[in-house]
BAFI-3210 file (N, C-alpha, C; in Angstrom, 3 decimals, decimal comma, padded with zeros to 6 digits):
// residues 89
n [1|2|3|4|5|6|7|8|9|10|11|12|13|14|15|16|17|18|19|20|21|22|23|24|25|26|27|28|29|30|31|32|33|34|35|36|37|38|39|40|41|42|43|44|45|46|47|48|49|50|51|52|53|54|55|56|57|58|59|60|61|62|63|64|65|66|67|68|69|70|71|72|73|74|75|76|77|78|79|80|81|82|83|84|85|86|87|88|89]
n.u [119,856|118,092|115,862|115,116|112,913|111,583|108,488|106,273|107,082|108,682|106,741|105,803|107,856|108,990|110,270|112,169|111,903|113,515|113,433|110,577|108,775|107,831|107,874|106,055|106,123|104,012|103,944|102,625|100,345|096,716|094,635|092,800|093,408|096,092|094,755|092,985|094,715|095,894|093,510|093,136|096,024|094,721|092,775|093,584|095,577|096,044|093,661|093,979|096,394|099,391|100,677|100,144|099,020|099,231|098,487|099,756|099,297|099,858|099,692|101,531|101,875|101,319|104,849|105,817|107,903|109,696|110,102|108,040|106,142|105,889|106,113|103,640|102,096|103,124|102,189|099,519|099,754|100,660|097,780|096,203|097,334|096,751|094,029|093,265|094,001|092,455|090,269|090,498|089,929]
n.v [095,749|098,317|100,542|104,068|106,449|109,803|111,451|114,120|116,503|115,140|113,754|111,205|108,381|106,105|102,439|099,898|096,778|094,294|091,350|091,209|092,804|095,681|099,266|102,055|104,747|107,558|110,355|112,230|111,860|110,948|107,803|107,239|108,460|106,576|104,218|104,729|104,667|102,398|100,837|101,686|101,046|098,532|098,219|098,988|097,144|094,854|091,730|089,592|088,386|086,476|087,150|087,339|090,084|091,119|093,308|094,587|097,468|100,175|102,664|105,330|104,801|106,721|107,271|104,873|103,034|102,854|100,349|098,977|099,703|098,903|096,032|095,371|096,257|094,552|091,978|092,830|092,103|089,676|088,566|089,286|087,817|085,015|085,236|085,452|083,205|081,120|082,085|080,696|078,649]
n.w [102,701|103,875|101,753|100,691|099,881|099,639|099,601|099,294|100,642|102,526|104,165|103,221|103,482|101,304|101,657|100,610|101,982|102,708|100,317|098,898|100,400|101,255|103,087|103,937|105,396|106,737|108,187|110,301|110,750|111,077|112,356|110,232|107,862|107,422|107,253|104,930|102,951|102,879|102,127|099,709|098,275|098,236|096,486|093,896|093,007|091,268|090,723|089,501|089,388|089,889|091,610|095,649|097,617|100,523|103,148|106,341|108,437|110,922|113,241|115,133|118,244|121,473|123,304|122,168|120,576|117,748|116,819|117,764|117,097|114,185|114,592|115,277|113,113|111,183|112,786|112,128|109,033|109,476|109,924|108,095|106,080|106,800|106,948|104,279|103,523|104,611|103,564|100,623|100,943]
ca.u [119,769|116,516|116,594|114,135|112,640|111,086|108,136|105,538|107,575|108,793|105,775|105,940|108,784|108,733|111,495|112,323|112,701|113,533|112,945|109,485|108,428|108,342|106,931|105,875|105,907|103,554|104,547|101,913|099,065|096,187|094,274|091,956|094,036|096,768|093,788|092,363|095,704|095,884|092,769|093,184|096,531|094,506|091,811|093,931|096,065|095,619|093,023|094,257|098,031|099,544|101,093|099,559|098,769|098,814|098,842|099,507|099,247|099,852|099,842|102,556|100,951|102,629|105,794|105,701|108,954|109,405|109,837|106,544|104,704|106,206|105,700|101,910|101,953|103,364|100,836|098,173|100,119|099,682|096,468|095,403|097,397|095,957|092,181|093,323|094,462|091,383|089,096|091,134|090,574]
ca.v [097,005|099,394|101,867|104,733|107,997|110,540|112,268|115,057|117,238|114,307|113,159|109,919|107,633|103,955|101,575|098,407|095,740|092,484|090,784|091,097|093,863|097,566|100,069|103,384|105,746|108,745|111,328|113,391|111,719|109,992|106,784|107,334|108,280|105,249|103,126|104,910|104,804|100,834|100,897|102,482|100,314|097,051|098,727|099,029|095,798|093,513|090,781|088,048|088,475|085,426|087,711|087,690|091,383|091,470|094,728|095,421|098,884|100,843|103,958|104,975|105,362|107,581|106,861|103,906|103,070|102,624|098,851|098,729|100,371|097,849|094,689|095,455|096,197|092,954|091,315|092,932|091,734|088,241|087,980|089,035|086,797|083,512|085,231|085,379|081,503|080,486|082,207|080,453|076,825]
ca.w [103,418|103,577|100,967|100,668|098,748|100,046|098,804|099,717|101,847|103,812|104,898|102,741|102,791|101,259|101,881|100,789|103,502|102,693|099,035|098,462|100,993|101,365|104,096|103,924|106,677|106,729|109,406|111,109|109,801|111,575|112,001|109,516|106,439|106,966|106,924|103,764|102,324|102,689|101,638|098,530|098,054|097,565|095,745|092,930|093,538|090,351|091,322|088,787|089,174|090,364|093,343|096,376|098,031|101,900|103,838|107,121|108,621|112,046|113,810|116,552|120,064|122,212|123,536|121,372|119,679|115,718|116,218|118,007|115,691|113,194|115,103|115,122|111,728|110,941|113,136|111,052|108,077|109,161|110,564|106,590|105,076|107,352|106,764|102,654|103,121|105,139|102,576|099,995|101,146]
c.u [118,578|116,974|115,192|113,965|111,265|110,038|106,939|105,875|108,043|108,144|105,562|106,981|108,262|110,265|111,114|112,511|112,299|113,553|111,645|108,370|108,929|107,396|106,904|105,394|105,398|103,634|103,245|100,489|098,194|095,609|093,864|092,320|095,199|095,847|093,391|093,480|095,921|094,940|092,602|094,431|095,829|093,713|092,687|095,580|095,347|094,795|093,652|095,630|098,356|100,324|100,386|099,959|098,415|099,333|098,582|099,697|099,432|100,058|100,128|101,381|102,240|103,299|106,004|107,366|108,879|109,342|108,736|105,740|104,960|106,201|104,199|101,788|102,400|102,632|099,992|098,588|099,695|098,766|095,722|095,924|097,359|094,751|091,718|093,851|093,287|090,261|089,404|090,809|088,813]
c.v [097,797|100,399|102,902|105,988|108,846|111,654|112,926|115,652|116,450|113,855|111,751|109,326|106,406|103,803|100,621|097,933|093,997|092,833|091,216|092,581|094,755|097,808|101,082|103,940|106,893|109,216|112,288|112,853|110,538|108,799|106,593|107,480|107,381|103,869|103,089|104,816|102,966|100,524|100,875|101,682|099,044|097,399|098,352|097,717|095,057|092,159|089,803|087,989|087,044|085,576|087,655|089,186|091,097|092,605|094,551|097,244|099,539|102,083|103,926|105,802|106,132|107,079|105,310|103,902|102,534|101,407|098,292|098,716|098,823|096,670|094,547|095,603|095,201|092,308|091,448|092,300|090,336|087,571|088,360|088,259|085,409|083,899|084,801|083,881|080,840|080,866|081,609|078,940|076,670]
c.w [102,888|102,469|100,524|099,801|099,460|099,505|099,749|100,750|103,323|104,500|104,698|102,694|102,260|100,447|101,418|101,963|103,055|100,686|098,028|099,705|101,209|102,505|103,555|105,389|106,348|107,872|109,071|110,641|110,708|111,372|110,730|108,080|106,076|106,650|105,209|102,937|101,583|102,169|099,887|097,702|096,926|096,965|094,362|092,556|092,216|090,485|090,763|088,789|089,915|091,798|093,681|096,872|099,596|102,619|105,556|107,665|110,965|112,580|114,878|117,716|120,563|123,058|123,269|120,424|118,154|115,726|117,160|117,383|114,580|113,305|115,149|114,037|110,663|111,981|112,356|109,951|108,396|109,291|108,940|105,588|105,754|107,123|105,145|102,769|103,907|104,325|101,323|099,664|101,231]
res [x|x|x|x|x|x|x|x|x|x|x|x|x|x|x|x|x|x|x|x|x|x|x|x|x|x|x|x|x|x|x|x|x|x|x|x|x|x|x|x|x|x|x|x|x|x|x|x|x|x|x|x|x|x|x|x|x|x|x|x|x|x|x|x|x|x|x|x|x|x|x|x|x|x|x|x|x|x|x|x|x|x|x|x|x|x|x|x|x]
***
């Protein structure tokens, strides 16, 4: 089951989901700073760890439902982790 925490006036959550993945939801916030956010994620992402690091990311369109948004954002998720296994090989 998801389980979450809430920080900066509710603008940030992050959930677990699943085993090995979490989300975060930022509320009210545009393209440009969920990008820089993911961004900024793998920036500081351990290069030599023996985890792999793949991010996807999305922003809700209008009248877009939450598991839209989140099906595109798992698309992006795996279109970087087949580009990180094709740069790999």
């Amino acid at each position: 089951m998801p389980t979450a925490s809430a920080d900066r006036a509710e603008r940030l959550a992050a959930i677990t989901w699943g085993g090995d993945e979490f989300m975060v939801l930022l509320c009210n916030d545009a393209t440009r700073p969920t990008a820089s956010l993911a961004e900024r994620i793998a920036e500081v992402a351990p290069r030599d760890s023996p985890c792999g690091l793949s991010l996807g990311w999305a922003t809700r369109k209008n009248n877009e439902t939450l598991e839209q948004t989140m099906a595109r954002a798992d698309e992006r998720l795996y279109e970087e982790r087949r580009r990180r296994r094709n740069d790999a090989a």
